[in-house]
N, C-alpha and C positions, 0 to 999 in steps of 0.2 A: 581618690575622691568617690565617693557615692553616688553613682546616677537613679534617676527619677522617670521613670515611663507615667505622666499622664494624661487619663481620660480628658476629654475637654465636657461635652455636656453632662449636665448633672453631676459635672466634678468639679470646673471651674466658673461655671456659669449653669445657669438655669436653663434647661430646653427652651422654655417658653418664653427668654430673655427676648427673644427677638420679636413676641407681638404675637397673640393667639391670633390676630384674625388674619395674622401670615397665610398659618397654614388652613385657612377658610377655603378658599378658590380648588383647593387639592381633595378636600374634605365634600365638597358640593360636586364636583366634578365624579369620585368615588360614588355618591350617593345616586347620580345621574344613571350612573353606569351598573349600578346595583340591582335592576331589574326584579325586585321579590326576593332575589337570592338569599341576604340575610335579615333579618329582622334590624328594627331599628335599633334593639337595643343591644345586638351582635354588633350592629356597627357602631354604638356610641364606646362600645369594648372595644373596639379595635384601636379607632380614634383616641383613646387612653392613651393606649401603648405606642401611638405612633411618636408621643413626644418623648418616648426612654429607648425607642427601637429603631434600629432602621427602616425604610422601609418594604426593601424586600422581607426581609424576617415577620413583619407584623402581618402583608398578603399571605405567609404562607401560614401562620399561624391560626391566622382569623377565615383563610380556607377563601380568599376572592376570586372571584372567576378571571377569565382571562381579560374579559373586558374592564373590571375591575381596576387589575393592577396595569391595565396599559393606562387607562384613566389616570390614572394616582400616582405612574410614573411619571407620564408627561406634564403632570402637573406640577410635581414634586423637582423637577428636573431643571425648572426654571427659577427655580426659588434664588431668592437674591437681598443677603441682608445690606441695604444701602445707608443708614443710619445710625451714629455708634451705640455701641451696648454698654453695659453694665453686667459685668459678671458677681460674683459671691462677693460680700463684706470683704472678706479676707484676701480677696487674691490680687492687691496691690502689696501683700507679704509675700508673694510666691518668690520677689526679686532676692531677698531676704535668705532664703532656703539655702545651706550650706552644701550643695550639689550639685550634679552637671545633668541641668531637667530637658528631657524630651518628652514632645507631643506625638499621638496616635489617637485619631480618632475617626469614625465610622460615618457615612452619607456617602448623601451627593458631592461629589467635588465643589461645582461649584457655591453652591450653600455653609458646605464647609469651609472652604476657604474664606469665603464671606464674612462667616461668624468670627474666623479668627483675626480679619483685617479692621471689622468693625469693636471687636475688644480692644484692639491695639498690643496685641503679646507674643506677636511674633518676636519682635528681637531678646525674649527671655529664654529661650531654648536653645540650644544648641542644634537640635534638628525638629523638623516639624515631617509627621507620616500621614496622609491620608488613605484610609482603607476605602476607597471610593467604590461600592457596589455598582456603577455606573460605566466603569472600563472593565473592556478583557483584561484576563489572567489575575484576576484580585490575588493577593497572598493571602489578604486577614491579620486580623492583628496578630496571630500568633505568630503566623510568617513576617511581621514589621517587624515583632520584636526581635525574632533572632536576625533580620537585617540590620537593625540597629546595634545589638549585640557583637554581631560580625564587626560592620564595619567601625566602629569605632571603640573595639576589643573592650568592652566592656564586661568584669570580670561578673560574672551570675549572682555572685556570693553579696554584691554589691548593690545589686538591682533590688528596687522595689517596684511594685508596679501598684500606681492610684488610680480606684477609677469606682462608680457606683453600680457595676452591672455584672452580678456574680455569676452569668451565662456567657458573658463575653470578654474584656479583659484580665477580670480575677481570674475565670475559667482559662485563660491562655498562658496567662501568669504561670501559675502553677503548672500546666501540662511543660512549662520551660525548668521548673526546679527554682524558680526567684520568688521570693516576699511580695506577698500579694496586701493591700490595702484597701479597704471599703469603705468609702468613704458617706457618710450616712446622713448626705443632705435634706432636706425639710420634703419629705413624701418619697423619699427612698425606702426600700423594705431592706433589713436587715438579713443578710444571706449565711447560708453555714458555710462556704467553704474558702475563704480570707483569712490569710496568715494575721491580722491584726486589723482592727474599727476602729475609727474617729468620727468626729465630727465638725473636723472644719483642719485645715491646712498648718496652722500651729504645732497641733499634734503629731506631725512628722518630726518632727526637729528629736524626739529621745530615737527613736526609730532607725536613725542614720548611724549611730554607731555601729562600728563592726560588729558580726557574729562573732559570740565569745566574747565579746569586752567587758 
């Protein structure tokens, strides 16, 4: 059978599913601690990216000082979706998908885990991974996948790997040798290096044949 590695935000659900003024208190706390550092509209850039990035990657990208990202950590750190979500149109089809699908995706633990209890989709995977930037010894998704791989001898040639973010899971994907998928949600940018693009979770189902068929 063909297993499914995927993303959860901006692949199964919208970043921002869970309430822009969530990450408000995280956002004001950053700007507190901002001191002149960057302009405001270096940080309304950053603040983009924080709903597609995590948020160490976006500190170090957007260049925040140290007071910055302890701000932004501790803020971020508490986060906590307590009310159900609503992920993508389609992804009451995900049950549907003729393969054996796991989850991997990137944050806080706690917020992640959140997001996944307030979807309610835990019990459609067969494994769930969180690459939690917030515990020693992170793997990274690269290191999840071939844990996943490992442990449940999942043959490569089989793997596909779904997700929106052509720096981070597509990018792991392939450093493993598996079919990578981009999946090309509403303000997703279109990436060059994904074995195959869709635009919504349907579109897997030709995908799933064997290589060669």
């Amino acid at each position: 059978m063909p297993a499914i590695i995927f993303d959860l935000d901006n692949c199964l659900s919208a970043a921002d599913a869970v309430g822009r003024e969530l990450y408000q208190p995280a956002f004001e706390a950053i700007r507190a601690a901002n001191d002149g550092s960057l302009s405001a509209e270096a940080l309304d850039r950053a603040f983009v990216d924080a709903w597609t990035h995590p948020f160490d990657w976006v500190a170090r990208r957007h260049g925040f000082t140290p007071a910055m990202f302890e701000a932004g950590w501790n803020a971020f750190a508490g986060l906590e979706v307590t009310r159900p979500m609503r992920g993508y149109a389609d992804l009451p089809g995900l049950a549907a998908i003729p393969a054996e699908r796991f989850l991997v995706t990137s944050g806080f633990r706690r917020f992640q885990q959140s997001k996944i209890r307030a979807l309610g989709i835990s019990a459609l995977f067969t494994a769930i991974r969180i690459d939690a930037i917030d515990e020693p010894d992170r793997k990274g998704k690269r290191g999840l996948f071939l844990e996943l791989i490992d442990t449940y001898r999942l043959p490569r040639k089989e793997v596909l790997v779904v997700g929106d973010n052509p720096e981070s899971e597509i990018e792991a994907g392939n450093s493993l040798g598996l079919r990578t998928v981009q999946i090309l949600r509403p303000g997703v940018s279109r990436g060059s290096n994904a074995s195959h693009y869709i635009d919504g979770l349907a579109e897997l189902l030709p995908l799933l044949a064997p290589r060669g068929s």
